[in-house]
C-alpha positions in Angstrom: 122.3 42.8 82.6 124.8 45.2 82.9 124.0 46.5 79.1 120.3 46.7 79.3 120.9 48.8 82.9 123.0 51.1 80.7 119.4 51.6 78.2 117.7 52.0 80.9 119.7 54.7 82.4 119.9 56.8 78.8 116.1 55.8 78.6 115.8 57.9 81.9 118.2 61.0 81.0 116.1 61.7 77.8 112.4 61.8 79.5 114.3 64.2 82.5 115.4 66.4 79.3 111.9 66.8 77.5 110.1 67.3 80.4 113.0 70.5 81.2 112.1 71.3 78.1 108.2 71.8 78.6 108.9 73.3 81.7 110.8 76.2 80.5 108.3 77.0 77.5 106.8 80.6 77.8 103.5 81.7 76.7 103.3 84.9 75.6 100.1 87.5 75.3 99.7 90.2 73.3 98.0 93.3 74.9 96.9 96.5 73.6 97.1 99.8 76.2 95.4 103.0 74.9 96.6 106.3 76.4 94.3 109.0 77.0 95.5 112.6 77.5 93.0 115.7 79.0 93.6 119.4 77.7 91.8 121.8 79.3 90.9 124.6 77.2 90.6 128.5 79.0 88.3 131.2 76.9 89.3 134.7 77.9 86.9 137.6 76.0 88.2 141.3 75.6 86.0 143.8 76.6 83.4 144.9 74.6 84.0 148.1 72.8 80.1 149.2 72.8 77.4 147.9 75.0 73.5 148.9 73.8 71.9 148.2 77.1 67.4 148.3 77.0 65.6 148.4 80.7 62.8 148.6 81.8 61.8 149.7 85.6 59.6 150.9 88.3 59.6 154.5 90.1 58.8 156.2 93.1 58.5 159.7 93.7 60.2 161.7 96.2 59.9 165.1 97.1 57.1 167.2 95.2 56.6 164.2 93.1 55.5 162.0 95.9 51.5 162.0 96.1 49.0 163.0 99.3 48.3 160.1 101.4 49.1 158.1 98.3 46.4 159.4 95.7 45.3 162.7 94.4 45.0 165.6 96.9 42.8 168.6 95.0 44.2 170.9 97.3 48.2 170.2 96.7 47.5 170.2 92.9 45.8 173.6 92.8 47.9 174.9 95.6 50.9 173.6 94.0 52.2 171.7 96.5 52.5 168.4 94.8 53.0 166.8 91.4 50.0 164.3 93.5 52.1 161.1 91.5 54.0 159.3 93.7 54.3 155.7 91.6 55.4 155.2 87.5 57.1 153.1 85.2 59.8 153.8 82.3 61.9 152.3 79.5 65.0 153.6 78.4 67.7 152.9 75.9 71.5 153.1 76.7 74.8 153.2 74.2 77.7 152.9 76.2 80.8 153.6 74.4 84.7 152.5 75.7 86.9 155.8 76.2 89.8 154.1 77.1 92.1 150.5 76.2 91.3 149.4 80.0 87.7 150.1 79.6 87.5 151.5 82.7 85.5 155.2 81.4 82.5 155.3 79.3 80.7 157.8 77.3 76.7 156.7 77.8 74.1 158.0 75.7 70.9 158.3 77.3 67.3 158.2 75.5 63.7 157.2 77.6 60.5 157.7 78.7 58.8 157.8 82.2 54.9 157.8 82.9 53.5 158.8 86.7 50.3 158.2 87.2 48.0 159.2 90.9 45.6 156.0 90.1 49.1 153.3 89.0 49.0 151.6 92.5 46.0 153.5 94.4 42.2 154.0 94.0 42.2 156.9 95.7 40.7 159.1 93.0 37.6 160.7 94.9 39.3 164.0 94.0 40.9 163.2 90.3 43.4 161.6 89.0 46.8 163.0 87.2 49.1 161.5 85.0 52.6 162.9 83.8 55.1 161.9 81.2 58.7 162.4 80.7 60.6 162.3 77.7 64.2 162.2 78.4 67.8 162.7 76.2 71.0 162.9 77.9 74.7 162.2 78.0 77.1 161.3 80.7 80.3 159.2 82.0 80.6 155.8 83.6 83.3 154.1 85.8 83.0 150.8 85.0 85.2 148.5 88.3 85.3 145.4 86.5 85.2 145.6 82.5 86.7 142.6 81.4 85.5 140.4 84.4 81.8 138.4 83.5 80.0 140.5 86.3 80.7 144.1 85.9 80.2 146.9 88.0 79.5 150.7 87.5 78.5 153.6 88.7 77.6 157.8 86.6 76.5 160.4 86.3 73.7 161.5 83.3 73.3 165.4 82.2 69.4 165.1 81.5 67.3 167.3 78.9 63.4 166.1 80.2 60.5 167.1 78.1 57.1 167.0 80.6 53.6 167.0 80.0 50.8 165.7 81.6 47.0 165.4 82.2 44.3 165.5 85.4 41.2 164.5 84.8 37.9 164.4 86.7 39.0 167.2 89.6 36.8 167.3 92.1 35.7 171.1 92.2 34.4 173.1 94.9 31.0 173.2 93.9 30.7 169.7 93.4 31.4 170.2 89.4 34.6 168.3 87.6 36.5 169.3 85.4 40.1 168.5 83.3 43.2 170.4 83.1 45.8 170.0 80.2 49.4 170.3 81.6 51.4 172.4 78.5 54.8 170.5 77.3 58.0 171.9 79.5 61.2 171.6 78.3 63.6 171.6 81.7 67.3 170.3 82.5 68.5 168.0 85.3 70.3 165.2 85.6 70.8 161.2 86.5 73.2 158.9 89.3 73.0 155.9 88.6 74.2 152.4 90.1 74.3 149.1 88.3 75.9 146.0 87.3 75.8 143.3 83.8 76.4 139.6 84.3 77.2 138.1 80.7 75.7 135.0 80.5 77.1 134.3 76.8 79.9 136.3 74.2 77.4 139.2 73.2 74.0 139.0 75.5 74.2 139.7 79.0 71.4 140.9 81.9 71.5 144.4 83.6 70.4 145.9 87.3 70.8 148.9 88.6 69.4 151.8 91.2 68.9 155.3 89.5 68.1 158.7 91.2 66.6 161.2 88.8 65.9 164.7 89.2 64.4 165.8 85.6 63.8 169.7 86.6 66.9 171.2 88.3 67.4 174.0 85.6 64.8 176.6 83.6 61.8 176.5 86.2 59.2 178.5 85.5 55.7 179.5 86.1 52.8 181.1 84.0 49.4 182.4 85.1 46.7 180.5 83.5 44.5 182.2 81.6 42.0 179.2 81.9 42.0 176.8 85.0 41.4 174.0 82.4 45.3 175.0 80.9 48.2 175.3 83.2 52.0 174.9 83.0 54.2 172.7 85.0 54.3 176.2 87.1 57.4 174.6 89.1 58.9 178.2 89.9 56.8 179.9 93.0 56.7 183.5 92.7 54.8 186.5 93.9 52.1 187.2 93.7 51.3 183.9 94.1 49.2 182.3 91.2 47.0 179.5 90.4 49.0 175.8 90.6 52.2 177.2 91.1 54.8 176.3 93.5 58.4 175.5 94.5 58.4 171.8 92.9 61.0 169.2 92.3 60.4 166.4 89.5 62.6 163.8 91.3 61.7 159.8 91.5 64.2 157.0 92.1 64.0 154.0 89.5 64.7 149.8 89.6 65.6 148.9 85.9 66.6 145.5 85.1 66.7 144.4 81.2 69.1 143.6 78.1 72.2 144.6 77.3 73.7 144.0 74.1 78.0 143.6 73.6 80.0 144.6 70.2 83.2 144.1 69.3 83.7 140.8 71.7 86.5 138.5 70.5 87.5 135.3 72.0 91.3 133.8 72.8 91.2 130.3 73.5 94.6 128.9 75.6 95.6 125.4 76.4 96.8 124.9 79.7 
């Protein structure tokens, strides 16, 4: 008895020590972590070093230029009181060149045309109608507030050489007759302010605004006596004894323009934050 309690006790040792065994067994897993990293990337542009900038806009006249009641007055137009044009359109075409490394001064180069017409907005043409244009070339400077910045802001000044002719037609005479009158090419000087601002909405295109005052015949007024009522002058001088469609007359209109503008020499940095 006491020999098979013995083989029972080792019997009982060895199932305690394989089931220690299988309790301590570890299962292992194998897992795979993927790390992800984020780099932001800045692009900083330089400033362009030439900006062609093409606009379009619409004009209203002031002073002389600004029409009667909003049409065409016989009486101002032979009296010489008023261009009789108070609405017009232009285009123009801009070259803005960098003076400076900060870009803060520009030389601009100025070419465009401007057409007034009595009959653009207005049917008032009971009297006649007249129509002028304007040929402009000029030069000037720009401050520029914010060159390197994606909206930019400016403000200049443009010395202006305006080239003016024009045309009336149907003029309600006294007798009840019409006639024309051909308005002779004038050559005078004057000058531009303008106010404006670019957003660039990619590396080389970008979209302009701006506010312009014009007033195209400061210098060389001058008045001529017709020799035919049917052929006059811009007759913008008044002068005594007084004659036939002269008088004391500004050419002065202040434009909207949005449009185009064009950048060159734009390069890009790229740096990783």
């Amino acid at each position: 008895m006491k020999r098979n309690f013995i083989v029972l006790n080792i019997l009982l040792l060895i199932l305690i020590g394989f089931q220690g065994i299988y309790a301590q067994e570890i299962k292992t897993d194998t897992v795979n972590i993927t790390t992800s990293r984020t780099i932001s990337i800045v692009i900083v542009r330089t400033v362009p070093r030439f900006i062609l900038q093409l606009s379009g806009g619409y004009n209203f006249g002031a002073l002389e230029l600004s029409a009667h009641n909003g049409g065409f007055s016989r009486d101002d137009f032979n009296l010489g009181k008023s261009y009789c044009a108070r609405n017009g359109y232009g285009f123009n075409l801009m070259g803005k060149l960098s003076l400076r490394q900060k870009s803060d001064f520009w030389l601009d180069i100025f070419s465009g045309f401007t057409r007034f017409q009595s009959d653009l907005v207005t049917n008032n043409t009971g009297e006649g109608r007249v129509g002028y244009n304007l040929f402009g070339e000029g030069a000037g400077l720009e401050y520029n507030f914010t060159p390197a910045h994606r909206i930019k802001y400016y403000v200049g000044a443009i010395a202006l050489l305006s080239i003016i002719n024009g045309k009336a037609t149907g003029i309600l005479d006294y007798d009840s007759t019409r006639y024309d009158v051909k308005i002779n090419t004038a050559v005078r000087l004057g000058y531009s302010l303008f106010i404006g601002l670019e957003y660039a909405f990619e590396k080389n295109v970008g979209f302009n605004f701006g506010l312009k005052w014009t007033h195209a015949n400061l210098l060389l007024k001058n008045t001529s006596a017709p020799t035919d009522k049917t052929v006059r002058d811009l007759n913008d001088l008044n002068i005594k004894p007084w004659v036939l469609y002269s008088g004391w007359k500004q050419f002065a209109y202040v434009s909207v323009y949005a449009g185009v503008s064009y950048y060159f020499g734009v390069r890009e940095k790229r740096y990783k934050l």
